[in-house]
C-alpha positions in Angstrom: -41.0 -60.9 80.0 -40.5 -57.0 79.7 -43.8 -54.5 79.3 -43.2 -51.3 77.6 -45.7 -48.2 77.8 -45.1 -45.4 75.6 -46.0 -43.4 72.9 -44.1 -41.9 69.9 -44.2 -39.3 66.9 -42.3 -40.7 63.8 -41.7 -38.8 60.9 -40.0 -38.8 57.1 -36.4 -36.6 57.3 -36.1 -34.0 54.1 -33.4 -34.5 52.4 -30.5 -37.2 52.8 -29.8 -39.0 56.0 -25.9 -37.4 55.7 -27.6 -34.3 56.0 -29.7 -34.3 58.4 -27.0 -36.1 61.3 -25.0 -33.3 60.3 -27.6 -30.9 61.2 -28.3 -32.9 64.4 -24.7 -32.5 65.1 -24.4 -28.8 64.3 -27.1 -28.2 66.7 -25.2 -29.5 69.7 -26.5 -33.3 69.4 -24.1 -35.9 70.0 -24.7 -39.5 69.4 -25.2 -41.8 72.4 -26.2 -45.0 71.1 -26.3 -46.8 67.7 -27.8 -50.3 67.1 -29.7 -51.9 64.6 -33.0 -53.8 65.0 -33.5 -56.8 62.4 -37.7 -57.7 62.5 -39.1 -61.2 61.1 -43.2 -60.0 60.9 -45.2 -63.7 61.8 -49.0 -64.0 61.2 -51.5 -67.0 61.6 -51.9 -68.9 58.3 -55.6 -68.6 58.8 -55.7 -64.8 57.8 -57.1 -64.0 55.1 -54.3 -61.1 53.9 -56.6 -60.1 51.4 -59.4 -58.9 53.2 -57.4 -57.1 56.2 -56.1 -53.7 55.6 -52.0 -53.3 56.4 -52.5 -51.7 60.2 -55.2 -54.7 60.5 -53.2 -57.8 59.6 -49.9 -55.9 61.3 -52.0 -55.3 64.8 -52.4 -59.3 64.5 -48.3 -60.0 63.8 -45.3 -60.9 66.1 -42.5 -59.5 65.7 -38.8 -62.0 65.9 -36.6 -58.9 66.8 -32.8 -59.5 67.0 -31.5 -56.0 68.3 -27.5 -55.5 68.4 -24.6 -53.6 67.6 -21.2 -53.6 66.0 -20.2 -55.2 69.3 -23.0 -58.0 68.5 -26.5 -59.1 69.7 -27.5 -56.8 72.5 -30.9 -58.9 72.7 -33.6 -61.5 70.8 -37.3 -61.6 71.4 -40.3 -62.3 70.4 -42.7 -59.2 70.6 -46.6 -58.6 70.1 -47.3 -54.5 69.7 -50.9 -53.6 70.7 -51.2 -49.5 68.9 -54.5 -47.9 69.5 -55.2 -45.3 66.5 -58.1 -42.4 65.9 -60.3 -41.9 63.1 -56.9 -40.3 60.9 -54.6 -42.9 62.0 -53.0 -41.2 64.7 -51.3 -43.4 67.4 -53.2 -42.4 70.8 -51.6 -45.5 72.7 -48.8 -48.4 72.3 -47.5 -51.0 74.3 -45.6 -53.7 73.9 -44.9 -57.2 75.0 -41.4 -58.7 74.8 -40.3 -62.4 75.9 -36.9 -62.7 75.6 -35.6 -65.9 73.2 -32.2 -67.5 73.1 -32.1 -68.4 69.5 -34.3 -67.0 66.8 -34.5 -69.5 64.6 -36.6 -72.2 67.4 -38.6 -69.3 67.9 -39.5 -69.0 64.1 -40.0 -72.7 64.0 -42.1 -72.4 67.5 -44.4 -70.3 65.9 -44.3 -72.3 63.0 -45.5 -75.1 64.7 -48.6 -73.1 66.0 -49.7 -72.0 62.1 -47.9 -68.9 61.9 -45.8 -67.8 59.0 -43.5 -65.7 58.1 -45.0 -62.5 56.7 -41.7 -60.1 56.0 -38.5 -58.8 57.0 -37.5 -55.6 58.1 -34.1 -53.9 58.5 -33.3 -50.6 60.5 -29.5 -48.9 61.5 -30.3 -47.1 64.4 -28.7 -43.7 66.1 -29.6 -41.9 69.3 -29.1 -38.4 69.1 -29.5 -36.3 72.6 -28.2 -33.2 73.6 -29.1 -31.7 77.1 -32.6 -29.8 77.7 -33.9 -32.2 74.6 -35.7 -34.5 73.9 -33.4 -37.6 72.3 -34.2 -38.2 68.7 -33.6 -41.3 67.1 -32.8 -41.6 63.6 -33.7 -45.0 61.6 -32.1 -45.8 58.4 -34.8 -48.0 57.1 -33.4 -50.5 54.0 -34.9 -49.7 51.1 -37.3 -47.0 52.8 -37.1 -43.6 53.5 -34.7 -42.5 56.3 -37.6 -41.3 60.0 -36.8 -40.1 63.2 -38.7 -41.6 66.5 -39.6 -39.6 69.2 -41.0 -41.1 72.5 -42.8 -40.2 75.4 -41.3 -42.6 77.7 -38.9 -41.5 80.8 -38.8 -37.5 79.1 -39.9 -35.0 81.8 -42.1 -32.6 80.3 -43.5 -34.5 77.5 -46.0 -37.1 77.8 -48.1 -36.9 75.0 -47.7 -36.6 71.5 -49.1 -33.0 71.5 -46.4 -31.6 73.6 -43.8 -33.8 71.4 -44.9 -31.9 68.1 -45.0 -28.3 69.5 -41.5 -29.2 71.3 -41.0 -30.6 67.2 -41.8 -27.3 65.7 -39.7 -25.2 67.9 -36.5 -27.5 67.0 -37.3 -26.4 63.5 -35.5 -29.6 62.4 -35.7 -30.7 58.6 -38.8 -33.3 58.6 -41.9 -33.0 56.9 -44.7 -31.9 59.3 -47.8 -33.6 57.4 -47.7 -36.8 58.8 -46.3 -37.2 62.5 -47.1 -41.1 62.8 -45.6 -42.3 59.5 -46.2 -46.4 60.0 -43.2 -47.9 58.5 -44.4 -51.9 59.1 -47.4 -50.8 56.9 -45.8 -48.5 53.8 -43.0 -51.9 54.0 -46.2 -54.4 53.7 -48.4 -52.3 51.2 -45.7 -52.6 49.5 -45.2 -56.3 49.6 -49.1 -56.8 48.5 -48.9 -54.2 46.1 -51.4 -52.0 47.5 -51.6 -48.1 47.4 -50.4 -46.3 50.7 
């Protein structure tokens, strides 16, 4: 069982995810990973979905996350993310919980078994972008969402909160929209879903 303490800045990219690798590679990034991460979102039967907002019934999910690459599956788990947010639904705090699973489907049917179902399914192809004296960015091509970029905190000398990731951000001048640095994709993925305004 892995514990992971970090914090991140996500944000939307302008323009097409073509463009903005090639900007990325321009700059003097060079990719050092690629991976995808393939998410089956679980929550108790008993909630009631439509009296919880998105971030409320998604702080209540686990996650069945297969992560691999074009070599195959790097790694399966079953994961429970605890975010803490302010008032304006900025992340102050994450961790999460991973137990590593051999086969996802008898850990589907395990939680199953213990009234959870299956809420959604997410899709990301992932690239790590680092170039040295930067932070590493990694961009997520999101099916059927709008192409982010993830910064984190963890194991980056120099930047350990969010604050000193956004002015290190703004100096980069890379092509992102600055409005929103903690864009939630689980939630704009599961308003959608239930329909609701995001």
């Amino acid at each position: 069982m892995d514990l992971k303490t970090s914090n991140e800045i996500t944000l939307k990219i302008k323009g097409s995810i073509e463009e903005f690798k090639s900007f990325l590679e321009k700059r003097g990034y060079k990719i050092t990973e690629t991976f995808y991460l393939d998410d089956i979102f679980m929550v108790s039967n008993d909630l009631n979905l439509n009296r919880l907002s998105s971030r409320e019934i998604l702080a209540k999910a686990l996650l069945i996350r297969e992560v691999g690459t074009e070599k195959g599956v790097r790694d399966k788990c079953i994961t429970y993310k605890k975010k803490e947010f302010d008032e304006s639904g900025n992340i102050l705090s994450q961790s999460s919980l991973n137990l590593r699973v051999d086969n996802l489907d008898t850990a589907e049917k395990l939680l199953t078994a213990i009234n959870y179902k299956r809420l959604m399914h997410a899709r990301e192809n992932d690239v790590v972008y680092e170039k040295e004296g930067a932070v590493g960015i990694l961009v997520k091509d999101i099916v059927g969402e709008d192409p982010l970029i993830e910064i984190e905190t963890e194991d980056i000398d120099g930047y350990r909160t969010t604050e000193e990731l956004i002015e290190w951000l703004k100096k980069e001048e890379l092509p992102v929209y600055h409005d929103n640095y903690f864009v939630k994709k689980a939630e704009i993925i599961l308003d959608k879903l239930l329909n609701r305004n995001s």
